[in-house]
N, C-alpha and C positions, 0 to 999 in steps of 0.2 A: 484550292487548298493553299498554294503559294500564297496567293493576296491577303487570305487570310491569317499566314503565320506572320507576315508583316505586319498587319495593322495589331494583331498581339504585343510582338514585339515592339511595336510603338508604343500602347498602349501602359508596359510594363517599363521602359524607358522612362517615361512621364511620370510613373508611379515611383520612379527611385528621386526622379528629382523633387518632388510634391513631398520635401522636406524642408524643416526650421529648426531654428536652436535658440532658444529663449536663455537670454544672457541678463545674468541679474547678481549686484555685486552681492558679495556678502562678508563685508568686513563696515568698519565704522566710521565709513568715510562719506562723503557726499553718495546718495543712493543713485544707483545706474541702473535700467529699466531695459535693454531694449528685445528687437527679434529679429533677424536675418531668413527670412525669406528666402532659399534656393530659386533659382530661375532654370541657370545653365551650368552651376558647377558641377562638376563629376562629382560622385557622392562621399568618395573616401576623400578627395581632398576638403572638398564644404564640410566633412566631418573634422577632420585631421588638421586641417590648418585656418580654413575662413571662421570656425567657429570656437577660435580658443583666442580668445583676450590677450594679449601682450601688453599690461599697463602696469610701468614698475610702481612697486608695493601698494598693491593692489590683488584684493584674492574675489574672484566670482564662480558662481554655480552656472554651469551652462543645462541645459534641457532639450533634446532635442523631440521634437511634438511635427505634428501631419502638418500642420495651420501657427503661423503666428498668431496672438489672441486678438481679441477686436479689445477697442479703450486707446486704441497709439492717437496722441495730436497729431501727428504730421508720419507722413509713410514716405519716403524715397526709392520712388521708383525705378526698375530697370537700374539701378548704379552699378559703376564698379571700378574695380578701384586700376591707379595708375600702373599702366604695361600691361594690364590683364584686360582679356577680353572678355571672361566670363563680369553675369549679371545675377543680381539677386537687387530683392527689394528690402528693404531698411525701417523696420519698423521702430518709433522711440515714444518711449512710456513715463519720463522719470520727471525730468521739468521740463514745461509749457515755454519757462519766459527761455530758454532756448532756442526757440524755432529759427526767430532768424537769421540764426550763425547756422546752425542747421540745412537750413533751407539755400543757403547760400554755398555752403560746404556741396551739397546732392548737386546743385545744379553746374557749379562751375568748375567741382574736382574732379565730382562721383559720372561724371554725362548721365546725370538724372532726371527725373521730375518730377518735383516734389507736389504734392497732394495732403489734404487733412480728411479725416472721416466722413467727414460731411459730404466728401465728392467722390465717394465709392461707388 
């Protein structure tokens, strides 16, 4: 009965992290597209602070959904950002001719790996 409330309690752990927030600008500027993936943030702070935008004069709509959508060019994996240890994965949806500063950004900022759809 023990082992079994553990692997619950795993299982329901898992289910709090097996969240995302689809960030999508909405004011009339260059379109911003992306999704943040949860990996290992606790959930109130990946709610409260990794999924609210900080870009002066700039206004976005966040959404928080089970699954980032499928359609992202390039997905940055396991990232995170500097002096934190937690990880999420980096989904970007808006421009293509990005990728390279992108991809460049995940791997030598974010300790990424970057990936495109096709190698899902």
């Amino acid at each position: 009965m023990r082992l079994a409330s553990l692997l619950l309690l795993a299982c329901l752990n898992m289910d709090v992290l097996a969240e995302a927030c689809l960030i999508e600008s909405s004011d009339d500027q260059l379109p911003v597209r992306m999704c943040q993936q949860n990996i290992s943030i606790p959930a109130n702070l990946f709610r409260d602070s990794f999924c609210q935008p900080q870009i002066p004069d700039r206004s976005f709509e966040v959404s928080f959904v089970e699954r980032c959508p499928e359609g992202a060019y390039g997905i940055c994996d396991s990232a995170r950002s500097e002096g934190v240890a937690y990880r999420q994965s980096i989904h970007y949806y808006s421009e293509p001719d990005d990728r390279p500063l992108l991809q460049t950004w995940c791997e030598q900022f974010n300790d990424g790996q970057w990936r495109t759809p096709d190698s899902e």
